[in-house]
N, C-alpha and C positions, 0 to 999 in steps of 0.2 A: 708313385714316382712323380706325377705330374702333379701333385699336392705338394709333396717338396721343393721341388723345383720353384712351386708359386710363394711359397714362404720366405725362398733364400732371394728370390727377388723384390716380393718388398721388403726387405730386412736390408739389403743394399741403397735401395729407394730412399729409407727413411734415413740411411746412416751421411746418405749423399748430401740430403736437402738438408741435417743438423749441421753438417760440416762446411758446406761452399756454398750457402745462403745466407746473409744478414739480414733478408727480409723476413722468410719465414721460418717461422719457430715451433719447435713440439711443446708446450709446456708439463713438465712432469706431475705438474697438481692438477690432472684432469679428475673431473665429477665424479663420485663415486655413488650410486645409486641403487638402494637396496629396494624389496617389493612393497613398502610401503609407501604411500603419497605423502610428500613431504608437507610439513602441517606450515600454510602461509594466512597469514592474516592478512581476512579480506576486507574492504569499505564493506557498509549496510546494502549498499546500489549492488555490489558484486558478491555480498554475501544472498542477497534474495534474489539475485538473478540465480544463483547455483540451487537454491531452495526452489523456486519456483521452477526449471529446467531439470533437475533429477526426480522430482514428484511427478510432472507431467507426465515422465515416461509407464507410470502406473498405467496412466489410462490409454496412453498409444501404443507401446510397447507390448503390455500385458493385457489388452482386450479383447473378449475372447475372438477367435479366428474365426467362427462361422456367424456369429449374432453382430462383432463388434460394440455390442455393451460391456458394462466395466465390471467384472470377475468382483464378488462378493468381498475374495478377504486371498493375502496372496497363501496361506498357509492352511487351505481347507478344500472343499472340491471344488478344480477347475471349471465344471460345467455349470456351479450356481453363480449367474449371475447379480448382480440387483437393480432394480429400479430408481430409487432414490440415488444412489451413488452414481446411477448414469446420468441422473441428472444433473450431477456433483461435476461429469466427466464432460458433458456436452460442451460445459462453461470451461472446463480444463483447456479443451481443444480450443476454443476462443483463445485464453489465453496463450494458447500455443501459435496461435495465427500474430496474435499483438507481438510476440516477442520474437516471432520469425524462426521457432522450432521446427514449423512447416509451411506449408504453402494455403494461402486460402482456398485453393482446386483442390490441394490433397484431403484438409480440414470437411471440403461440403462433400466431395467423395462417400467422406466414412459416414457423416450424417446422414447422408441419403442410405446407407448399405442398416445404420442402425434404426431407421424411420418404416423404413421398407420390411424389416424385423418385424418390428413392435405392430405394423400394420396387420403382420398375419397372423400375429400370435395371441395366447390367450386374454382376454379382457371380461371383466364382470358391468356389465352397465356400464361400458367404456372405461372403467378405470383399470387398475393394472397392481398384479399383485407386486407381495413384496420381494418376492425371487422368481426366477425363472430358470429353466434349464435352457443355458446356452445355447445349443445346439440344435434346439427341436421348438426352443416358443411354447411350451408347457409351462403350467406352473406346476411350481416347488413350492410345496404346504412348508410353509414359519415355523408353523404350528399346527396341531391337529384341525381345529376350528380357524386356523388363520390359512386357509386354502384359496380365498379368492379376491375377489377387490379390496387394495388397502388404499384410503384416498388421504390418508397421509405421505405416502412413498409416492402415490402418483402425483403428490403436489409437488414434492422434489423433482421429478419427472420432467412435469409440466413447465416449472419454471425453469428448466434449461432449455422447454423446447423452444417456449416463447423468445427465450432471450437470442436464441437461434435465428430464429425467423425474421427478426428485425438488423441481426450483423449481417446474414449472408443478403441482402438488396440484390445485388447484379442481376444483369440481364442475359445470363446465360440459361445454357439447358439444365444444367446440374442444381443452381439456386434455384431456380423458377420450380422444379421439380422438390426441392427440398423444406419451400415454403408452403408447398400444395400439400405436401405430405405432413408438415407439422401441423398444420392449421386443421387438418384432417383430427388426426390424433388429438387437440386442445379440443376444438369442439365434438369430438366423439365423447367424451365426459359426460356423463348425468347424474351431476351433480347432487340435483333434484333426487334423487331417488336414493340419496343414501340421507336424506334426513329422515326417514323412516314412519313419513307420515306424523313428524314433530318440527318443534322449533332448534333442533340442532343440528348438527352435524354428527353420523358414525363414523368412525372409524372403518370397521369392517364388513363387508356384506358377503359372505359364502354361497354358490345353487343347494352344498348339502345342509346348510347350519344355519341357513340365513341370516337372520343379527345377532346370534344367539352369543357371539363375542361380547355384545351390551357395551360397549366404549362410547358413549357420547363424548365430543370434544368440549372439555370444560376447563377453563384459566387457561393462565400462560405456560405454555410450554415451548414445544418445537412447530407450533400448529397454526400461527395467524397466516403462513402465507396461504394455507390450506381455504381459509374463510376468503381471504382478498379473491381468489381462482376463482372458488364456487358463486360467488356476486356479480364476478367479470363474464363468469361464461356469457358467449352471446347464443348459445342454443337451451343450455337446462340452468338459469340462474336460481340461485335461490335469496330469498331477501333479506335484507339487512338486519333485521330483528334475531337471524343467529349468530350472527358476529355479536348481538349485543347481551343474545343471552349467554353467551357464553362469557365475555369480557366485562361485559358489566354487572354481571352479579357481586353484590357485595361479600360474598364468603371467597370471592375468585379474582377481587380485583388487583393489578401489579399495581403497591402502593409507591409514592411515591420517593420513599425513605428505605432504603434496601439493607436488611439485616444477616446477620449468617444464615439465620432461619431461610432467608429469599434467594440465598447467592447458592442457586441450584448448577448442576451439572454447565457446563459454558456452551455445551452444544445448541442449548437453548436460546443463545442470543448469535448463533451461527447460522444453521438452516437454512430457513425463510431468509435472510437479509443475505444472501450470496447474489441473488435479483432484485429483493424490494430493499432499497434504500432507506435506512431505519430515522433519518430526520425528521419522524414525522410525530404528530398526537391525535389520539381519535378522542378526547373528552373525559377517558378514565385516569386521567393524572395531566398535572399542568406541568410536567416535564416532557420531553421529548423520548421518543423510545432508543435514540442515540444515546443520548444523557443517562438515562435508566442504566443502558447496558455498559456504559463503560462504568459506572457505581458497581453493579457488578462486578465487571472483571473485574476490578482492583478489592471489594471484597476479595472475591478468592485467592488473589494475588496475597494478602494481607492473611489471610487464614493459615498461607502455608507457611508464612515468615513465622507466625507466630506458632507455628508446630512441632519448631525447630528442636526444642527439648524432647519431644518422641521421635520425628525423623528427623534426625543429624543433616541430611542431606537436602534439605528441603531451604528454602531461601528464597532471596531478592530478585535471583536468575531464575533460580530452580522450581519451578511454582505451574500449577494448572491441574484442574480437576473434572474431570468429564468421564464418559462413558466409554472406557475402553476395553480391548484385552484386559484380565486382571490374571496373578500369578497364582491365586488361590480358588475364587470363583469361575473362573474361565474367561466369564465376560462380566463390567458391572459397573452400573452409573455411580461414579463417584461425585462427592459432593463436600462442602467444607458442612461437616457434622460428626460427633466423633463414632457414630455410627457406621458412616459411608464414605469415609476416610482411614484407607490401610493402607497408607505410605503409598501409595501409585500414582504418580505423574504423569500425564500423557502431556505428549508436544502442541497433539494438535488445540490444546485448551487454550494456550495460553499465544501459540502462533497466529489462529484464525482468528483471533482477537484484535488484533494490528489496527484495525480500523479505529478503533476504540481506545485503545492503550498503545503507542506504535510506539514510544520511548521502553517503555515495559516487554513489550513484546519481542520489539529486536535485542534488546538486552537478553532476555530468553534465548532468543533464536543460536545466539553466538554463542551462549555456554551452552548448547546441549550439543551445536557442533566441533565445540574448540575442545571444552571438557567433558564429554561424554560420548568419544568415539566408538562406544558401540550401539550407539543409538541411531549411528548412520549408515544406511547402505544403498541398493543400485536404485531404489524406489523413493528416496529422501529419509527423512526421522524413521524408524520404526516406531512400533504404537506405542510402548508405553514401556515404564519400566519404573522397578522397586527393590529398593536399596534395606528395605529393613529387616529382612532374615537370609542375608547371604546376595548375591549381585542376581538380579531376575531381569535381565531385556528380552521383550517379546521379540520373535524372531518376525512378526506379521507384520504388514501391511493390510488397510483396510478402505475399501473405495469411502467407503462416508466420512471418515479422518482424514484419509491422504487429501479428499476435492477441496475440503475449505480452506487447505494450507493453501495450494495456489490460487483458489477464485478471491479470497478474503484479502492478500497480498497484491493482487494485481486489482482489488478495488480502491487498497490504501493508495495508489501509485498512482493508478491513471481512472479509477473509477468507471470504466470500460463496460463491467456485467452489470452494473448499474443502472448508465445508460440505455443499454442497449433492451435491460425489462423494462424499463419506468417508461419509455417513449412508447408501448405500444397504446393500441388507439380501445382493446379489451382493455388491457389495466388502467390507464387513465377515468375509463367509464366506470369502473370498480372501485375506484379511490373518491373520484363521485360520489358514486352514490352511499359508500360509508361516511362519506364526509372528514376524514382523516385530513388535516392540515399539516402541509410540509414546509420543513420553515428552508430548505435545501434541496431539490431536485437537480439531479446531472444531468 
């Protein structure tokens, strides 16, 4: 009764003000709004602000609750999480600080909560494998043989932590506590002791397997920032002679003319350069490693244009090749070769690129959000997706894809994660003593 009542009185209300007012009006053609988001075309500034601000929440929203590291992959088990990708995450929350998604208190909060983690949990000769269980600071074997220090993921690691220790400065309890603790973890590294009694660098060292992985780091891959770290450490350096055996071997050197043959996977000119600013040359080519890489991306950009005759879908927008979810292998480095090219796109190739290619790249950005709505959801891009036997969108998010969209974006912008690795007073001494000339430092 008292519901009726309340109806017939606004129904009087509204019939009054249409009637004996000339000021205010109902108009009949109000908004009609159904549950999809109305598709509005945004500027580039307001299109990577939305990109940069829906991926962040990857790593704030979805980190795990007890550790605070960045959960492996959003569509696999909660409790692995990974190394490298936190490293990926640490820069995340940086740029979550730059763009005022949170607060700089709340930002060294979570880095103290994930430093304080990594503190007590498993490490092999201070490095840090490639998963861990969330919740307990265990590792989680990769692999059967890959159970213990991987100093490639802890290079990823490392370089978010440094880049850490040099934004958060203030003279509070929480930074002061968050620089003790990083610089703890960077010089707990021994470095030293995974060159194996040689002149290179392993990859892997296990207590049950010990090298028995065999991986020395050789050419270019995802790996130079891994060499810069281990020359900077200021407790276990190791000398510059494995940077060089590694990078300048003539069966391994990045020539300076890049062919499809060279124009590998994109995650390759991503990694390392989310901290170390790539305007630089160490002696194995008289271009710069900036220069190099954008040859590259526009190879692979160029690869998929001209693929167009087997994937239909593939194009000027549509374009980038890296190592993603895949709809047939599960997971796999894709690359322009007709080998290791099965029509699968991922976002993050051709997005994290932006430094390199930014005309190309936000051209990209805007067709995979404008034309390819389901390639978007609560976490940004999904990983990947392939159009040649029927519509395949990965339904996953994955920390090492999702970090370089935003840390690679907010370096084209403001060059921020840049900064904030290049100034440290270890990396500085490591660039030294390789003797690397930059023709651009932020």
């Amino acid at each position: 009764m008292q519901y009726t009542n309340f109806k017939t009185i606004l129904t009087l209300l509204l019939f009054s003000l249409m009637c004996c007012s000339e000021t205010v009006k109902i108009s009949p053609e109000l908004p009609i709004y159904d549950d999809e988001e109305e598709k509005v075309s945004l500027t580039d500034e307001e299109l990577m602000d939305k990109v940069q601000e829906t991926t962040f929440k990857y790593f704030w929203d979805y980190g795990h609750p007890v550790s605070a590291l960045s959960r492996e992959r959003s569509n696999g088990d909660d409790e692995i999480v990974t190394t490298g990708g936190t490293g990926f995450g640490i820069m995340a929350i940086i740029v979550g600080v730059e763009r005022g998604y949170i607060t700089k208190a709340e930002a060294a909060q979570r880095l103290v909560k994930m430093y304080e983690f990594l503190e007590n949990a498993d490490r092999f000769h201070g490095a840090f494998p490639h998963w861990y269980h969330g919740s307990t600071g265990k590792v989680k074997p990769f692999s059967q043989k890959d159970d213990g220090g991987d100093l490639v993921e802890t290079a990823f690691l490392i370089e978010g932590i440094i880049t850490s220790r040099n934004y958060f400065d203030g003279d509070n309890e929480t930074e002061i506590k968050l620089r003790t603790l990083a610089t703890a973890l960077w010089e707990g590294v021994d470095w030293e002791w995974y060159r194996n009694g040689t002149d290179k660098l392993y990859w892997h060292w296990s207590p049950q397997y010990d090298f028995q992985m065999n991986m020395p780091l050789y050419g270019f891959e995802e790996t130079q920032i891994t060499h810069l770290l281990a020359v900077a450490s200021p407790t276990y350096p190791v000398p510059a002679s494995t940077y060089e055996t590694c990078f300048k071997n003539g069966e391994h050197r990045y020539e300076q003319s890049l062919t499809v043959d060279t124009a590998k996977p994109l995650f390759w000119v991503h990694y390392s350069y989310i901290g170390l600013e790539p305007h630089f040359t160490d002696g194995t080519t008289s271009k710069s490693y900036f220069e190099l890489f954008k040859e590259r991306t526009l190879e692979n950009r160029r690869w998929c244009i001209e693929q167009q005759v087997k994937f239909p879908y593939y194009g000027e927008n549509a374009w980038g090749l890296t190592a993603s979810d895949d709809p047939f292998e599960g997971y796999m480095a894709h690359e322009p070769s007709q080998n290791l090219d099965n029509g699968t796109i991922t976002p993050t190739a051709a997005l994290s690129s932006i430094v390199y290619t930014p005309e190309e790249s936000l051209a990209a950005m805007r067709y995979f959000y404008e034309e390819q709505p389901k390639l978007w959801g609560e976490y940004g891009f999904k990983d990947a997706y392939n159009l040649s036997q029927g519509d395949w969108y990965a339904e996953s998010y994955l920390a090492i894809d999702q970090g370089p969209i935003i840390t690679m974006i907010e370096n084209y912008r403001s060059g921020v994660l840049w900064k904030y690795f290049m100034m440290d007073k270890d990396i500085q001494r490591g660039i030294e003593t390789l003797n690397w000339s930059f023709t651009s430092v932020n």
